[in-house]
Every structure is written in structure tokens, then in C-alpha cells.
C-alpha atoms as one frame of an Amber mdcrd trajectory, in Angstrom:
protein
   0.000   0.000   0.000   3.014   2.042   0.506   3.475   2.270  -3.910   0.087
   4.260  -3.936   0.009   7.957  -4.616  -2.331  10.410  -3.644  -4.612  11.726
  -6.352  -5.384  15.044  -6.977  -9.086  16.266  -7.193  -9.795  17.856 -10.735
 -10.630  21.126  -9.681  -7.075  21.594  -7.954  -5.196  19.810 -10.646  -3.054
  22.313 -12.488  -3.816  21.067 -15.976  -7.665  19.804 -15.648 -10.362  21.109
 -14.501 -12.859  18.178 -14.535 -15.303  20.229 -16.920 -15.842  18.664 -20.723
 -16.691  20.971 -23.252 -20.486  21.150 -24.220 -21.388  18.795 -26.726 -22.813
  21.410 -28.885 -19.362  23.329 -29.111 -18.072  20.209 -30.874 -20.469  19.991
 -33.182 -20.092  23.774 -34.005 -16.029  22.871 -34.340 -16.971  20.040 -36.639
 -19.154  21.891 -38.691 -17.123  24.448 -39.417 -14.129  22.355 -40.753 -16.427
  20.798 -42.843 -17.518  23.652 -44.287 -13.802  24.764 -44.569 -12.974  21.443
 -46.144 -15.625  22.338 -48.909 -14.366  25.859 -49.580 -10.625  24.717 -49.889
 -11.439  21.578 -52.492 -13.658  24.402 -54.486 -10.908  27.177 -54.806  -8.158
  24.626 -55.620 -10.766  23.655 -57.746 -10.832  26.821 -59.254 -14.427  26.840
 -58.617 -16.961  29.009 -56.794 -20.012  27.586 -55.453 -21.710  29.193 -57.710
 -19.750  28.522 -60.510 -22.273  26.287 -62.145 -25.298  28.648 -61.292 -26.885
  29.828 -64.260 -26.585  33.367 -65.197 -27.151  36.268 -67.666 -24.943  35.912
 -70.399 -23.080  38.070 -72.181 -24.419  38.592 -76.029 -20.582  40.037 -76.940
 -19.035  37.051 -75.127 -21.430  34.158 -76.633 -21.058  35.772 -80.490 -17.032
  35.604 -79.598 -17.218  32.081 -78.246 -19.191  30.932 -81.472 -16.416  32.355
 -83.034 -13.772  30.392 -81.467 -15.816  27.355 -81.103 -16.360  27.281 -84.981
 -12.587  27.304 -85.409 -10.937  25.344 -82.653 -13.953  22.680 -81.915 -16.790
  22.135 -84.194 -14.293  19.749 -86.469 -14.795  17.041 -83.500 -17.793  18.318
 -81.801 -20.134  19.366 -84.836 -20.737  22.526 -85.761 -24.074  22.636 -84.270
 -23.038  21.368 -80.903 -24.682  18.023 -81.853 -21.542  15.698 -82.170 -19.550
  14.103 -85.135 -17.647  10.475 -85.840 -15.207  11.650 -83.512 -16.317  13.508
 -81.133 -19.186  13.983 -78.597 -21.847  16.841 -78.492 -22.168  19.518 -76.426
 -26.369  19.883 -76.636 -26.492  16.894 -73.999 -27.397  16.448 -70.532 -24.048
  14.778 -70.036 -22.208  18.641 -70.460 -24.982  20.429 -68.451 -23.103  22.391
 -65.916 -24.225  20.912 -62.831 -22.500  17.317 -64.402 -19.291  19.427 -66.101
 -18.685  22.739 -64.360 -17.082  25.589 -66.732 -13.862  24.462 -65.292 -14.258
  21.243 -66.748 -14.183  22.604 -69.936 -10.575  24.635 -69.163  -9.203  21.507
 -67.843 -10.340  19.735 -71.266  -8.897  21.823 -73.275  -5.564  22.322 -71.315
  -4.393  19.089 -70.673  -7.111  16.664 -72.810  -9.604  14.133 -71.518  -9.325
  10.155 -71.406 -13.343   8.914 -72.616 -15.468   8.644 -69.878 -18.965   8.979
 -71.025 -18.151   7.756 -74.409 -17.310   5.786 -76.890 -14.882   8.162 -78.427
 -11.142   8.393 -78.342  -9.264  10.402 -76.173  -9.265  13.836 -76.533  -5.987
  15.541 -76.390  -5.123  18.705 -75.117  -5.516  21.764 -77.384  -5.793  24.817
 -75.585  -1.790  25.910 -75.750  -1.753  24.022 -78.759  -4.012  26.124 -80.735
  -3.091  29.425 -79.026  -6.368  29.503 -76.833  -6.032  31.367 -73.629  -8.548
  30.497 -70.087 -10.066  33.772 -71.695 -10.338  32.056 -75.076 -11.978  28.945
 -73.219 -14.145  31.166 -71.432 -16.028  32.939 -74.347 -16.424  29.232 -76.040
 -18.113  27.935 -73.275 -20.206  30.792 -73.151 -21.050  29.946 -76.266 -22.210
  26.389 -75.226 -23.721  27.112 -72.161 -25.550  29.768 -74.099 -26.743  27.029
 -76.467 -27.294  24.259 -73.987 -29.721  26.974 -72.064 -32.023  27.413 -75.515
 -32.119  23.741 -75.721 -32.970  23.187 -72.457 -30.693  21.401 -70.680 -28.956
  24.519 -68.686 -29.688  22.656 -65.790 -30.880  19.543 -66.373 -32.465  18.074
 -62.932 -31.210  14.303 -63.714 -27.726  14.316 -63.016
């Protein structure tokens, strides 16, 4: 009985003080890191949360993306939007932005896509290759989202 040491009562321990923290404040704590978790994966994302939200879009922007679509993507994805041999369309619920976000398309066209919801080769990466700039991207996918909106499937409920 002599090896047994006096134990200090929590309230005069020097580190403790008996009291837990309410339940509720962990919660709160866990809560918040989540939601930090979710912010952090959407800016190295490069995303917003709203960067899928449909908005008003830009006339001079869409009639530049048509532009640049015509010359740098139609040859694979049709010139209407709607697909060739070799390439898939853009006018399907597959590209709606709440399935591929804008940045989807940047990442496409800067380092290429393996096939993932097709039967089509890969597609490689031709965004430095063919001169187009984020900015360039930008104004093309204006262009699509512009399209995808007037053939309703902006924001297609199914995916």
C-alpha cells in the first residue's frame, strides 16, 4: 500500500479542470471544418459555389465564343453542338453544368480528356496548342452554355 500515490481532485489539478466541453461546441467545431474542407477543395478547384449557377450571359461574349468554337472545336464536336464520328456533343445532358462545371471545360482543353462517357477516343489537349487562352476557353463555353440553355438542358435536374 506504501506504492500508492495520492490523487489530486480535478478542480485543484493544475492542468484539468474536470469540466468537458459542451457537446454542442463540438459539433459547431466540426461543422465548421467541414464547411472549410468544402471551400478549400472548391478554390483549388478553381471553382466558386456558384460557378455552375446559371446566369445572364453576355451577347458580346457568346457571339465571340461561337467564333472560337467554330474554329478550334466544331471539327470534332459538330458545328451545331450536336456531335460528329469523332467527337461527342455539347447539346447533352451529359455537359450540363451541374455534371461538367465551366472548369471542366478549361481543364479539357488544357491538358485533354481520357473517354469517360463515351465511346470516343481520347481527346488531347488543345488549348496551348491552338493558341487559346482560359479567356479564349471562357467565351467558347459561353457559347455552349448559351446554347445548352435554348435547348434546355442549362440545368438539367437528372444528373
Amino acid at each position: 500500500m506504501g506504492n500508492l500515490k495520492k490523487r489530486t481532485p480535478p478542480e485543484q489539478h493544475p492542468q484539468r479542470t474536470g469540466r468537458k466541453p459542451p457537446r454542442a461546441l463540438k459539433w459547431v467545431i466540426i461543422g465548421i471544418l467541414a464547411v472549410g474542407v468544402v471551400a478549400i477543395g472548391l478554390s483549388v478547384a478553381g471553382q466558386s459555389p456558384s460557378a455552375t449557377t446559371p446566369v445572364a450571359i453576355d451577347p458580346g461574349a457568346v457571339a465571340a465564343g461561337e467564333q472560337l468554337y467554330q474554329a478550334n472545336c466544331a471539327a470534332c464536336h459538330g458545328p451545331d453542338l450536336r456531335g460528329t464520328a469523332v467527337g461527342p456533343p455539347f447539346l447533352d445532358v451529359i455537359y450540363a453544368p451541374n455534371h461538367h462545371s465551366d472548369e471542366s471545360f478549361q481543364r479539357a482543353a488544357e491538358v485533354g480528356v481520357q473517354p469517360h462517357h463515351w465511346n470516343f477516343g481520347p481527346m488531347p489537349a488543345v488549348g496551348a496548342n491552338a493558341g487559346l487562352t482560359r479567356d479564349d476557353v471562357a467565351l467558347i463555353v459561353a457559347y455552349v452554355r448559351s446554347e445548352q440553355e435554348a435547348a434546355g438542358i442549362f440545368n438539367d435536374p437528372s444528373h
